[in-house]
N, C-alpha and C positions, 0 to 999 in steps of 0.2 A: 844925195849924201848928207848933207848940211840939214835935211828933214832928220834924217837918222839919227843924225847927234845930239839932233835936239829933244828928240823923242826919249835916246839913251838917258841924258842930263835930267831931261824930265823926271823920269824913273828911278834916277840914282835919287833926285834930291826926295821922290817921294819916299823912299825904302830908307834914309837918313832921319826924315822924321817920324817916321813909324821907330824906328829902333830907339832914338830918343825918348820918343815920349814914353814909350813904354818902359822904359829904363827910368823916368820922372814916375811915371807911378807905379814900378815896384820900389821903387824907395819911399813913395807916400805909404805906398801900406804895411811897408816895415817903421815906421817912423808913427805912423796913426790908428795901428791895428796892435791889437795885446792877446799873441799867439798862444794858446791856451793848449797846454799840452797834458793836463790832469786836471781832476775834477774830486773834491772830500766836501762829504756833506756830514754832519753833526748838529749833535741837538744842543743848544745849552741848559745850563740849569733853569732859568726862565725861562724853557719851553720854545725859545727861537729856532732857528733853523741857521746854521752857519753853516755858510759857502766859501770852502778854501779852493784857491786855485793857481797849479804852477805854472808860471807861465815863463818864455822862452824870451831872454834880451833882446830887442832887434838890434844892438850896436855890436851883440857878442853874433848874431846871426850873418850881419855884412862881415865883422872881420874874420868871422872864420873863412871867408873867401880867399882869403891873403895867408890867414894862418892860425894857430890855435891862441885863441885871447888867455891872457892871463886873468882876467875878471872873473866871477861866478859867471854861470852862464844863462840862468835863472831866476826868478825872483816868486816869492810868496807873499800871496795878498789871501787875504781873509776879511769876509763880510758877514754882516748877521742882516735878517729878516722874519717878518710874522710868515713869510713863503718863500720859497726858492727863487721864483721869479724874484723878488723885491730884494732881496741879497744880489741875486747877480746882477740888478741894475744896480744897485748901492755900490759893487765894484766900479763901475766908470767912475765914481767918485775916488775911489782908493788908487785905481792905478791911472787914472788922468786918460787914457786909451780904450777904447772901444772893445771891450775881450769877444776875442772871435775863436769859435770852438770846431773848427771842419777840422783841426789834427787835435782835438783831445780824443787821446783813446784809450784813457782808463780812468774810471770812476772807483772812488776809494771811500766805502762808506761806513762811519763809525759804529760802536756796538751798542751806543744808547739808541741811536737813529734808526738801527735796525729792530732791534727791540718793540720800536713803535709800529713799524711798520715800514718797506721800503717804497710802496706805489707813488709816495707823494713825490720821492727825487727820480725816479721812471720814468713818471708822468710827465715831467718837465723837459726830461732829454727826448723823450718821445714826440711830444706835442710842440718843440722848434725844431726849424728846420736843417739849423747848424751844426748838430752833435751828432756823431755817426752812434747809429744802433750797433754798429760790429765794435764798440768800444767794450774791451775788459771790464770784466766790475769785478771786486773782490771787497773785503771784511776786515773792518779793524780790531782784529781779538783783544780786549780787555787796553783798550787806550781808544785816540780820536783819529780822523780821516787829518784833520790838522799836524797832528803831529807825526801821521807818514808820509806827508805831501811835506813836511820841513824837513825831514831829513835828506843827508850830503851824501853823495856817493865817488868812492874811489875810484870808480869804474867807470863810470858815466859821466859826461857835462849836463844830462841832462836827467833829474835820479829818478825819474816814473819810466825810462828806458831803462833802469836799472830792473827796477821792481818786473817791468813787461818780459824781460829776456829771463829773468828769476821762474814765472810762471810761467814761461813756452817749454824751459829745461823741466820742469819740476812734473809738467803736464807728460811728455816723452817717460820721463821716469815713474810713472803712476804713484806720483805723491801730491798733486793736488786735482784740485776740479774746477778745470778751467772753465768759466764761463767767458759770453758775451752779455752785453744789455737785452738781447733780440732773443736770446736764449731764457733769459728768465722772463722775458716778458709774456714768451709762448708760454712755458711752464703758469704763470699765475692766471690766464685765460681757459690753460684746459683744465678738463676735469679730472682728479683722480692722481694730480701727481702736484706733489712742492720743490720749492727749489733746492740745491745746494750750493753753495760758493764758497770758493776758495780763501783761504781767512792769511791776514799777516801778522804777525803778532811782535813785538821788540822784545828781545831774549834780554840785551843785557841795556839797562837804561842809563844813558851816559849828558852828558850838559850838551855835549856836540851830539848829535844824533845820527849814526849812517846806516843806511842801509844794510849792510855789511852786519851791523848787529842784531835785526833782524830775521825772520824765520817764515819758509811758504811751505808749512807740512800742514800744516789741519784745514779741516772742511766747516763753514756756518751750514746749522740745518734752520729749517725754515718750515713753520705752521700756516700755509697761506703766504702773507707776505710779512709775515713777521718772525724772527730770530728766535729759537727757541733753545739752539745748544749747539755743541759742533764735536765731529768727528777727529778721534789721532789719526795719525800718518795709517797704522795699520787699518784701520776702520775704511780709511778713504778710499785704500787699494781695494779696500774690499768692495765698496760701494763700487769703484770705476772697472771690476772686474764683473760683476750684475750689467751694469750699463752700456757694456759691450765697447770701453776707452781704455784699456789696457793694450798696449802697442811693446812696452819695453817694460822689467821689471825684475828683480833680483830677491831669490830665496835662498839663506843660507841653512842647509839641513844639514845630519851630523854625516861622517863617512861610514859607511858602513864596515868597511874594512880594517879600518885605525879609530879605534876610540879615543874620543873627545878631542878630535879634529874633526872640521870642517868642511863641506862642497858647498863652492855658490854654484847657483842654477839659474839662467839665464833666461827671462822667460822673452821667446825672441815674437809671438804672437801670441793673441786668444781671443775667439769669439764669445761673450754671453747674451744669453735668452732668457727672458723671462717667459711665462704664462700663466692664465687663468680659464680655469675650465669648470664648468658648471654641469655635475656629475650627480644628479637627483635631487635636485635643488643644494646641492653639498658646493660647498667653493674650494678648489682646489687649486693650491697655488706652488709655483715651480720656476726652477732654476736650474740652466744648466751651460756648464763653461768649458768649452773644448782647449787648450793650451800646447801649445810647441816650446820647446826651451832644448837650451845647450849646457854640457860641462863648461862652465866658464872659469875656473878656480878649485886647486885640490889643493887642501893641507892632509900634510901625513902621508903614505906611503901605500902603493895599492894600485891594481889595476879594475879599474872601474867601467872596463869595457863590454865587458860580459853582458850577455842575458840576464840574468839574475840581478845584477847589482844595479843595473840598468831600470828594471821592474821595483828594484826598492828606492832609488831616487824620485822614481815618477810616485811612488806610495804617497812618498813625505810630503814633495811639495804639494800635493793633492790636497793632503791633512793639512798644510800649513793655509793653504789660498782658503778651504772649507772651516780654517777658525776663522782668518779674516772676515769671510762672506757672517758666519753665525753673530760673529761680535756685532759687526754693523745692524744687522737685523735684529738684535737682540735689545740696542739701545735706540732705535729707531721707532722699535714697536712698543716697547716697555715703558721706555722713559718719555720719548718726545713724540709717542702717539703720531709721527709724520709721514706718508707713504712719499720718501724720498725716491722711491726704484720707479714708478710709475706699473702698479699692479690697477690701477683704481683705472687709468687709462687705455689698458690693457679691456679691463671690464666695460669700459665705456665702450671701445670701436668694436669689441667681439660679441658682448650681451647688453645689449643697449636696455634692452628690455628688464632685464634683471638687475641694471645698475640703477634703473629711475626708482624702482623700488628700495633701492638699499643704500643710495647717493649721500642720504642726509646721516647716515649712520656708518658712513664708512670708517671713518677716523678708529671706531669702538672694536668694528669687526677687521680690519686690517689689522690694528694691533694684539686679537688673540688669533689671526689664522696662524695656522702651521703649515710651514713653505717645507717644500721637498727641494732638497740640493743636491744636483750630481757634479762632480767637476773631473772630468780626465786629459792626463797631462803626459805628454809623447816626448821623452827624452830621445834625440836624436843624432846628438853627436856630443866631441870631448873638446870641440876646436881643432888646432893643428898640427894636437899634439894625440896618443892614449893615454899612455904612464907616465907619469912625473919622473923626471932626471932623478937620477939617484945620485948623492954624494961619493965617494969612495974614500 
């Protein structure tokens, strides 16, 4: 018995100091470590590379244990370097702690920076071990990766969880184009397709900067790994309706019943496909987008249940999704010469043979082919309602 007790005591006191110490150092690495929860890279006017980075209090990280801190919870550091690496060691100088990046998971990269090219800050999240490839990446329309990474948010204690929950909502609602790192890194290795990334841009420019002012509707397009324009809101549904990422999505066409009122149109799925098909040495290239949607909203008065009127909403929004598709296509091929859809890639894994000969001249002949678009959309119900309530 008296073996037993000793054996117990033994065991208590070694389970006492495991839980200690370990509680000694998760406080050294909240005290020694500089929790990096965002990443903005920019260029400056000397050609440097500036590395912004928000990183996470560790004294706001212990007290939220207890309770919400009244401090910011946050802090921004910014370094310059002739490389990225050399910037991010330059930060141990700026913030005194070791910046450690295993929860940064969104990279914010300015529009000069991109302009130049993005593989040099890629290349760096790629090539260390510590930055996750499933981290967001998006675009600073016409401002710096600094000046999104300093703005406050009313929403958040911490504002790159503002911006991340901005792009998961916006992505659900086919208004932006959500990437990863991992995603565009496939895209600049394969052949035949460039990237696009979701862009942030500040609407209204205030001394305090928040989030909130703010904006996640446009698309950056990209020539290789370089910035060469970007797409509106409409444009982008249209690209994400090609890409086969439209999941949710809203068309408001007129009623057919009450003039100059209103039906929104719920688009509740849709699958798209691209193709390329090589028809007597002829390139033939193709689209086409199957859609399900619901009456989700009537203005004005009318039963909208019928066959008929049923056959003319699925018309409209057809018309409406086949401008989107045409616009996007139209300044894709015209303007920015970019095969954003992935036709080139399409031609790479179906006529391997056909593309080695036409690879270095793609750019010339994807922006004068002519794309065939079909797109049909299956109105399916009104909700839980038919006819709209009538006044009396």
């Amino acid at each position: 018995m008296i073996k037993i007790n000793k054996i117990l005591i033994l065991l208590l006191m070694i389970i006492f100091n495991v839980v200690i110490f370990t509680a000694c150092w998760d406080n050294k690495d909240l005290t020694e470590k500089a929790f990096v929860t965002a990443v903005g890279v920019d260029r400056t006017a000397e050609g440097k590379v500036q590395l912004t980075l928000q990183i996470v209090k560790p004294t706001v990280m212990k007290a939220g244990e207890q309770g919400i801190p009244e401090e910011e919870a946050f802090w921004v550091f910014t370094t310059v370097g002739d490389t990225i690496f050399e910037a991010a060691k330059n930060q141990m100088t700026a913030v005194n702690r070791k910046p450690f990046y295993n929860h940064a998971d969104l990279m914010v990269i300015g529009e000069e920076f991109a302009r130049d090219g993005i593989m040099d800050a890629l290349d760096f999240w790629e090539r260390n071990h510590e930055p996750r490839l499933g981290s967001d990446i998006i675009i600073a329309k016409g401002t710096t990766a600094e000046e999104i990474l300093k703005a406050k948010s009313d929403m958040e204690k911490i504002p790159s969880l503002h911006i991340k929950s901005i792009l998961k909502n916006s992505k659900e609602l086919a208004k932006v184009k959500k990437v990863t790192i991992i995603d565009v890194l496939k895209q600049l290795i394969q052949p035949g397709v460039s990237p696009a990334i979701g862009a942030i841009e500040i609407v209204e420019k205030e001394d305090l900067q928040k989030i909130e002012d703010m904006k996640i509707d446009s698309t950056a397009v990209f020539k290789g790994d370089k910035l060469v324009g970007w797409l509106n809101a409409a444009q982008t549904r249209g690209l994400l309706f090609i890409q086969n990422e439209v999941r949710n999505a809203v068309y408001n066409v007129d009623n057919p019943l009450n003039k100059n009122k209103k039906v929104a149109i719920e688009i509740l799925d849709s699958n798209g496909k691209i193709d390329a098909q090589i028809v007597e040495w002829k390139l033939i290239l193709s689209i086409k987008i199957d859609a399900v949607g619901n009456i989700a909203d009537q203005q004005g008065k009318g039963d909208l249940t019928t066959k008929e009127t049923f056959k003319k909403l699925s018309r409209d929004v057809e018309n409406a999704i086949k401008t989107d598709i045409k616009d996007v296509l139209s300044i894709a091929q015209k303007e920015y010469k970019s095969d954003i859809f992935g036709f080139g890639e399409v031609m790479y894994r179906r006529h391997f043979e056909y593309w080695k000969q036409i690879k270095d001249d793609w750019a010339d002949i994807f922006s004068n082919a002519s794309i065939e678009i079909d797109v049909n959309v299956k109105i399916r119900g009104t909700g839980i309602i038919g006819k709209p309530s009538e006044v009396r």
